[in-house]
C-alpha positions as CSV (number, residue, x, y, z in Angstrom):
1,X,-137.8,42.3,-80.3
2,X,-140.2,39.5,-81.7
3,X,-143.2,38.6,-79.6
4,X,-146.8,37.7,-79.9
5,X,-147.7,36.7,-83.2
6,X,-144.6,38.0,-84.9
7,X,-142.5,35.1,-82.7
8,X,-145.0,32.2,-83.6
9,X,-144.8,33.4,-87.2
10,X,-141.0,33.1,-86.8
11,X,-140.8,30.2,-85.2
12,X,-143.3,28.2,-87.3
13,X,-141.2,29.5,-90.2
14,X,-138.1,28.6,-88.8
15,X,-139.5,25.3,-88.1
16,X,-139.8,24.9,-92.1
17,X,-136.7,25.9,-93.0
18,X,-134.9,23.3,-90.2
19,X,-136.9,20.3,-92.2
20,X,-135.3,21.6,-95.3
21,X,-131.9,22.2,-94.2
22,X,-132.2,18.9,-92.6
23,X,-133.4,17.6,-95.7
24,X,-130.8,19.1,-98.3
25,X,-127.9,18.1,-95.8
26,X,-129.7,14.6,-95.5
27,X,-129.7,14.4,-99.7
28,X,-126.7,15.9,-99.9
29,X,-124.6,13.5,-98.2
30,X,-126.7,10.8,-99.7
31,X,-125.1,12.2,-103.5
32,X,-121.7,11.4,-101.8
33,X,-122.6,8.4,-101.9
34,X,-123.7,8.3,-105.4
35,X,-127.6,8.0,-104.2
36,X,-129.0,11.0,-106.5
37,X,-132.7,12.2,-105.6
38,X,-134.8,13.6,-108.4
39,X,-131.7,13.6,-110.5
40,X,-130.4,16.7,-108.5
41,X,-126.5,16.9,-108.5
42,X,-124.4,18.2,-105.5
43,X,-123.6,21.1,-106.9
44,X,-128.0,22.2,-107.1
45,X,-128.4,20.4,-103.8
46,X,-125.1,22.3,-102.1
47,X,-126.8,25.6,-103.3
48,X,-130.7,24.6,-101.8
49,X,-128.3,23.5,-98.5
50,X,-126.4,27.0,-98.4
51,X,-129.6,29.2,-98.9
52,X,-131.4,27.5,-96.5
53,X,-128.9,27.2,-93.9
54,X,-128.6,31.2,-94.6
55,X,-132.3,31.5,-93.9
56,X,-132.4,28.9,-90.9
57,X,-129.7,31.1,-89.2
58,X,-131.1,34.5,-89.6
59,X,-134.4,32.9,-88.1
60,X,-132.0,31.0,-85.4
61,X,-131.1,35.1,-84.7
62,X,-134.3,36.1,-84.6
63,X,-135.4,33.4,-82.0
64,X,-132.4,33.9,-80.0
65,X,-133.0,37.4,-79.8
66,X,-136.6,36.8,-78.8
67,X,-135.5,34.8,-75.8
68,X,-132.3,37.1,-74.9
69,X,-133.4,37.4,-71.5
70,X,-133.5,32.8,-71.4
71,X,-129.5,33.2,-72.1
72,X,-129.2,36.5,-69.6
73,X,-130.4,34.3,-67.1
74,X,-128.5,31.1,-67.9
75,X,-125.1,33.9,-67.4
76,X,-126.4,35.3,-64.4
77,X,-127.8,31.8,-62.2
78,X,-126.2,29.3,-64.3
79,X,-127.1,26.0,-65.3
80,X,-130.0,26.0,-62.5
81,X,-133.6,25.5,-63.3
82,X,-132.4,25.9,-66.9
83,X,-133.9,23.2,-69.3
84,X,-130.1,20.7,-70.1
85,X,-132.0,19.9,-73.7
86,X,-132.2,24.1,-74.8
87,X,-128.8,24.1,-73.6
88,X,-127.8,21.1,-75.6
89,X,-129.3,22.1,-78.4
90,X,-127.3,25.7,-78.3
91,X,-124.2,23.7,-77.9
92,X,-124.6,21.8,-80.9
93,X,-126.7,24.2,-82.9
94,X,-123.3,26.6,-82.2
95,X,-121.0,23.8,-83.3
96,X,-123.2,22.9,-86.1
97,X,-123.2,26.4,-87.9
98,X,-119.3,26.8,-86.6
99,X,-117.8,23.5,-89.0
100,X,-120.8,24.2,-91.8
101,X,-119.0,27.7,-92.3
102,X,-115.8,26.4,-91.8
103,X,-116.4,23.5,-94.5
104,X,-118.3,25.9,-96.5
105,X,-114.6,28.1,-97.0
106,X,-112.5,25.3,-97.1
107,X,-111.9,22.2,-99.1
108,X,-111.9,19.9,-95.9
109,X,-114.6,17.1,-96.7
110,X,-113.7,16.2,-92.5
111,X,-114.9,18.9,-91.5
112,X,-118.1,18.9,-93.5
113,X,-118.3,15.1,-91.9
114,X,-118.4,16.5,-88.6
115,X,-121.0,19.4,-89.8
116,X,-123.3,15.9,-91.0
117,X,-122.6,14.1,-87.6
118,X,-123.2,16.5,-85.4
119,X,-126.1,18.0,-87.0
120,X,-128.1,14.3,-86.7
121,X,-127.3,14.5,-83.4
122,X,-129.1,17.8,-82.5
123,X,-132.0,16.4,-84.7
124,X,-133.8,14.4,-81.9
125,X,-133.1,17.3,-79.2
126,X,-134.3,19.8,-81.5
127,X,-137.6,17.8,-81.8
128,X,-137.7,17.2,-77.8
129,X,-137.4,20.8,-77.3
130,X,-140.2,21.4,-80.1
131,X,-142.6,19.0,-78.5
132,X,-142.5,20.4,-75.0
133,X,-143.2,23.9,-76.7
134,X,-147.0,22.9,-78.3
135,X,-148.9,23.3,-75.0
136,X,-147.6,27.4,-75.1
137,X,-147.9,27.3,-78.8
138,X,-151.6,25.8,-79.3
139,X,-152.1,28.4,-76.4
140,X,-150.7,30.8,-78.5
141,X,-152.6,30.0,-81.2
142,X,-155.5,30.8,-78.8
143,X,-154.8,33.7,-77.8
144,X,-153.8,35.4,-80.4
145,X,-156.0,33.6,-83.9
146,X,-158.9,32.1,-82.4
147,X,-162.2,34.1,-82.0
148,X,-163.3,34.4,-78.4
149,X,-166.2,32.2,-78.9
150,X,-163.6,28.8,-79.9
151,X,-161.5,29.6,-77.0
């Protein structure tokens, strides 16, 4: 399981590779409407989307997997004392990666609308749930990088 530094290492990485999904998806619906950036065509920007969404996901694992016992909980008591926006955010992250694969295999430019949409929407929940996290992360940080004299 991932904890200590190995989990802010994965978390700070999966924080990179969110901007650039966010940021390939963002471009590449922006070359559907014949808005090109750097001169990149679909086709390169499709592939930078894929591999990064590949590599956001197996992060997304790794984080869930690190807080297993978060979701165990949310079984076991339900909805109680459980934060609605981590919730939220599952719910859409789930949804998110469901029509991205499904518009991935198909030729169903709907779906891939609805992989856009609901993707911007997880965007600002996403950064909520980030933002209440840098208290324990500058902690964190503390703890585990700084000398004992910066503490």
């Amino acid at each position: 399981m991932v904890r200590g530094k190995g989990l802010l290492f994965t978390d700070i990485i999966l924080a990179i590779f969110f901007i650039l999904v966010f940021w390939s998806g963002l471009a590449l619906h922006m070359t559907r409407h014949h808005v090109f950036l750097f001169g990149w065509t679909n086709n390169t920007l499709t592939y930078i989307h894929i591999i990064c969404g590949l590599f956001f996901l197996a992060l997304m694992f790794l984080h869930i997997i690190a807080h297993l016992n978060w979701f165990k909980g949310l079984l076991k008591r339900g909805l109680k004392n459980r934060s609605k926006i981590t919730i939220l955010i599952s719910l859409l992250f789930f949804s998110s990666i469901t029509t991205g694969l499904f518009a991935l295999f198909t030729d169903n430019s709907s779906i891939g609308l609805h992989h856009y949409k609901l993707s911007l929407l997880m965007i600002p929940f996403v950064l909520i749930h980030i933002m209440t996290r840098i208290p324990s992360i500058i902690k964190m940080i503390r703890k585990n990088y700084l000398s004992p004299s910066i503490k």
